[in-house]
N, C-alpha and C positions, 0 to 999 in steps of 0.2 A: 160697512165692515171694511176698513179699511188706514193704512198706517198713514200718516202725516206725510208727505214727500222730503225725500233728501236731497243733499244737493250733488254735486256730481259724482264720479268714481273715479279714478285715477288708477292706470296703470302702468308702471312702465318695467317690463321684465328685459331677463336676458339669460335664457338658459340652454346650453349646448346637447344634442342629442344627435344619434352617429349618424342620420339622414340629415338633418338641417339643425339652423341656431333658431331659435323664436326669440325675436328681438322687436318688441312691439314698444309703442309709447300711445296711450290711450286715454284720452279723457270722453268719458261715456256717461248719457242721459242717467238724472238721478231718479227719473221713472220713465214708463212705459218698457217696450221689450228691444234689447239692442240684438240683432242677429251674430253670430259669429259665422260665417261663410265662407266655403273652399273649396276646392278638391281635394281626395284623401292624401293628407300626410302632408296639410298646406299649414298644419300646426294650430288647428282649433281648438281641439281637446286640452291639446297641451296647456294653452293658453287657457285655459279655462279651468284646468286643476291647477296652475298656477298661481290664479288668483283667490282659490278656494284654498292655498295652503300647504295642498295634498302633494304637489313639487315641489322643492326648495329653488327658485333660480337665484340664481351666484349675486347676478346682482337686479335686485328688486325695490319695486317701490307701490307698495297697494294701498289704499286708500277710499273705503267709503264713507259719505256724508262726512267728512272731516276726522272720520275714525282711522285712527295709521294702523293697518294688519304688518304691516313689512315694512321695515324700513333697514333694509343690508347695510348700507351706510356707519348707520344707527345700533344696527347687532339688532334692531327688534325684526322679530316676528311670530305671531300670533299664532299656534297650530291651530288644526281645522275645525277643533271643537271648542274652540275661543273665538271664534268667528260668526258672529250672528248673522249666518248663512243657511241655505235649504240648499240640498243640492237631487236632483231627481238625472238618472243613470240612464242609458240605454236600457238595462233589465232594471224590472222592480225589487229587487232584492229585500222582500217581505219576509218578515220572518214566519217561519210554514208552521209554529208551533202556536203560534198566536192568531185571531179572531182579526178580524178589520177592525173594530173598534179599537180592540188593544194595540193593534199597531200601530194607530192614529194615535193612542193614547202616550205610545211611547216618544212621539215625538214632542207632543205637548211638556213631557217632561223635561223639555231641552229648554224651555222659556221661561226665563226670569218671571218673577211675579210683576216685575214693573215694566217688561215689554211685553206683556201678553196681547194680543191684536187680533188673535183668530180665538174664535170657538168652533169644536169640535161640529155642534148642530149645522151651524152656516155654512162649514166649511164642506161638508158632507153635501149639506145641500146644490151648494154652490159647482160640486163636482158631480152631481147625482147617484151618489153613492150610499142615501139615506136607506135603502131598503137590502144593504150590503152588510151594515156591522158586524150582525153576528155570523156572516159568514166564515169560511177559512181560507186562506190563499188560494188554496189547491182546488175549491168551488168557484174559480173566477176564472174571467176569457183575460187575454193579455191587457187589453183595453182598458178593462175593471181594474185590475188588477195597477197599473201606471198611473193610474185617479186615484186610487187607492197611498201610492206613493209620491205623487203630488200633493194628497191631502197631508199625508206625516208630515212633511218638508214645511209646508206654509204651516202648521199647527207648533212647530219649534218657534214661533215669528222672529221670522229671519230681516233682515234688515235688505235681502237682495235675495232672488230665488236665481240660482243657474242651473239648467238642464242641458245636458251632453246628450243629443240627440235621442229624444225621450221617446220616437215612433219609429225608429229605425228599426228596431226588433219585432215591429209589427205588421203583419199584412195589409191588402190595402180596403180591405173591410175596418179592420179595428182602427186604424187609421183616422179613417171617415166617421169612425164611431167618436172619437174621441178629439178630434180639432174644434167642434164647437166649443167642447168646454174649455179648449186652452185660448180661443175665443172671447170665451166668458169672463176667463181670467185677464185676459189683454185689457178688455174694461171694464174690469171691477178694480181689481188688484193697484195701488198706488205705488209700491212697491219697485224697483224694478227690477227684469229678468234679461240676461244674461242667457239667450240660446244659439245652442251651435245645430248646426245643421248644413247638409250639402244636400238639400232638397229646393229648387228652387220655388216652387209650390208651395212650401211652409215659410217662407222667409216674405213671400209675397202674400199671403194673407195674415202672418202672425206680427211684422216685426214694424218698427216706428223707425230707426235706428240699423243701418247696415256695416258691418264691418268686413272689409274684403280682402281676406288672407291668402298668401302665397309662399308659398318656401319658407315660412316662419315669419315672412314681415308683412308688414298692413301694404293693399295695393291702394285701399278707399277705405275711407270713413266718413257716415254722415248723416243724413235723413233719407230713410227709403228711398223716393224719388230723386233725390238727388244724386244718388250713387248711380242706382240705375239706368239715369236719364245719361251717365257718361260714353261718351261713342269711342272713348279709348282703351273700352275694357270690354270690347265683345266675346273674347276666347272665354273669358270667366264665364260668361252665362251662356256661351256656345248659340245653338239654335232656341237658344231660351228668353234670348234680348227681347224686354219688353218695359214699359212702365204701368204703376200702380196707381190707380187714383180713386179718388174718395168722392162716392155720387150719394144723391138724396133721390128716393121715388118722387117724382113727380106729379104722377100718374098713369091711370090705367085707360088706355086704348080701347073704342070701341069692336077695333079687330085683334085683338087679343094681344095685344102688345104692350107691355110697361115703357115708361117715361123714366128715364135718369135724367138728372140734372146733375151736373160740375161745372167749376171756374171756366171749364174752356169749349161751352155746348152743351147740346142735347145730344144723348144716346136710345135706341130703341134696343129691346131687347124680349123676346119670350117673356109671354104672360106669367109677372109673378104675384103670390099671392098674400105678401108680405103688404100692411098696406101703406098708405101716401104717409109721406115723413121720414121711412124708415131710411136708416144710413148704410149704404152697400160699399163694399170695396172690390174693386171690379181692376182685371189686369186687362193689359193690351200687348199683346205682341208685337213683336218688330213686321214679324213675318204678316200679318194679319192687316197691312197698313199699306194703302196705297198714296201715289201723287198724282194730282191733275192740277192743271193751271188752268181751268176752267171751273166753274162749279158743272158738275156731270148733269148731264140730260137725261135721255132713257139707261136705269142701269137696276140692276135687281139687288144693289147696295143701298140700306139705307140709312147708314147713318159718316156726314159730312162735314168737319168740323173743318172752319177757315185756322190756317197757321201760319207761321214765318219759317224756313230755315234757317237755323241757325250755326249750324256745319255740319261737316260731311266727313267722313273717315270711312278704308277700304277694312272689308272684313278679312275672316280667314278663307271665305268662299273666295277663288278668284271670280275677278270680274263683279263682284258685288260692293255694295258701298251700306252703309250705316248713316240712316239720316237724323240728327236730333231734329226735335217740329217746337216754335213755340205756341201752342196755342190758346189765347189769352193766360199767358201765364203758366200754365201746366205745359208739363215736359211730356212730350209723345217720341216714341219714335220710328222708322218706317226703313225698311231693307227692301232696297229696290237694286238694281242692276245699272252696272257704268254703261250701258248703251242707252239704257231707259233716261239717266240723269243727261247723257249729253245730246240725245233727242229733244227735251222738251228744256235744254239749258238752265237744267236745275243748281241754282247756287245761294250761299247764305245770304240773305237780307231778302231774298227772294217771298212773297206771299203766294201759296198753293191752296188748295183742298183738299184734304186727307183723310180718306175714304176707308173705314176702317172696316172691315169683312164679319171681326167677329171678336164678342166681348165676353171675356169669362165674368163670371161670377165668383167671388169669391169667400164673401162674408156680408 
């Protein structure tokens, strides 16, 4: 179940607002999920009913798969119901008079007969919403309810689905109810989505694609790890510097301990029961990441991967530095302290051991 991939998306806006300009130029993956990422009022949203139509900027240029939504220049632009778009809100904004089904129903109605891509069944399914239909809004927890309105949205088949922080309005139960299946959608969906969020946590287990906003303009654009892996943008992710990487189980540990595998080592981690094969995405913190220039001896750490530094940058902590690690190729990186680096004469081209403390889990 799934649409043909497109090719890229182009944006390049410019629209004035009394706090800041959003003056972006964007060229974004024609599939998987591009994050939109900021702090409040870094001009996410904006940028993102921008592109959806829903703002006019003065002077614009949108573009998917070769499709021109806007072109100022030009005098074109497409309003938002011309737009083979899904767009999913902070609140579900269901209509309270209508069934889940009929809601879903009503988006279906937005799809041409010759882009139809989604059915209602799969789609249901795929959201776990099958035993929901004939409910009524007002019978559903916020969670339900958000699946509910991600299901309308991909049921119009949209040509790009964008969500303006679609768990913001949600506590952190329904939250955790509901990221597997956005999850589920990250790889099923060919599609791609366009999500904004100021949750570092979502952006690290949802997105392929990061875009790093500030005062209306792009700081980073790129590939998840790439962005993240840069040591000149720690203020953006504050105490949250880390990178994301992509492990295979290996296997299972006689003392109860699972095996990851990735490009850059082995990891150990709590007995999972997920079994050998499965594909995990797993973050690392900065903070979480030690150096020795030994391989360590007695230590109650156990997982040790060989790296290179590759530079070094001071944070906003005084007294602290920012390490990028390459380690066979994967980006790590490690916040240690300027007495620690000029004790053991830490510099780039340097090989270390990088003692990592502790591996989340993420998908």
């Amino acid at each position: 179940m799934s649409n043909a991939p497109h090719p890229t998306i182009a944006a390049r806006l410019r629209l004035a607002r009394p706090d800041f300009t959003l003056d972006v130029d964007l060229t974004l993956p024609g599939q998987g999920v591009t994050a939109l990422f900021g702090h409040s009022g870094s001009g996410k949203t904006t940028c993102l009913r921008a592109i959806a139509g829903l703002e006019r900027a003065s002077e614009a240029y949108v573009a998917v798969g070769g499709e021109v939504w806007q072109d100022e220049r030009r005098g074109v632009f497409l309003p938002p119901h011309r737009r083979a778009l899904g767009m999913v809100f902070q609140e579900a904004s269901l209509f309270p008079h209508l069934s889940v089904r009929a809601n879903m129903e009503f988006g279906q109605k937005r799809a041409s007969t010759a882009t139809i891509g989604f059915r209602l069944p799969d789609v249901a399914d795929m959201l776990g919403i099958g035993r929901l239909l004939d409910r009524q809004p007002a019978q559903l927890s916020g969670g339900e309810r958000q699946r509910v309105a991600i299901a309308r949205a991909l049921l119009a088949s949209p040509r790009i689905l964008l969500m303006d922080e679609p768990l913001a309005a949600l506590d952190l139960k329904r939250k955790l109810e509901i990221l597997p299946y956005l999850e589920r959608l990250h790889r099923e969906l060919s599609i791609p989505v366009i999500y904004v969020s100021h949750a570092p946590d979502e952006v690290a287990r949802l997105a392929d694609h990061l875009v790093l906003l500030d005062a209306g303009r792009v700081v980073a654009s790129g590939p998840l790890n790439d962005v993240l892996g840069r040591i000149d943008l720690p203020a953006a992710f504050a105490d949250d510097a880390g990178v994301v990487i992509e492990t295979m189980i290996a296997g299972h540990e006689p003392d109860q301990l699972t095996r990851l595998e990735f490009g850059g080592g082995t990891l150990f981690v709590s007995q999972l029961e997920e079994p050998v094969g499965t594909a995990l995405r797993c973050r690392i913190h900065a903070k979480d990441v030690s150096l020795a220039m030994a391989p360590p001896g007695q230590t109650t750490i156990l997982n040790c991967l060989e790296a290179t530094v590759v530079e070094m940058a001071p944070t906003d902590t005084p007294g602290h530095l920012l390490v990028r690690l390459d380690a066979c190729g994967e980006n790590l990186l490690a916040r240690i302290t300027r007495r620690s680096a000029d004790k053991l004469g830490i510099r780039p081209g340097q090989a270390v051991h990088a003692q990592v403390k502790s591996v989340a889990l993420l998908a």
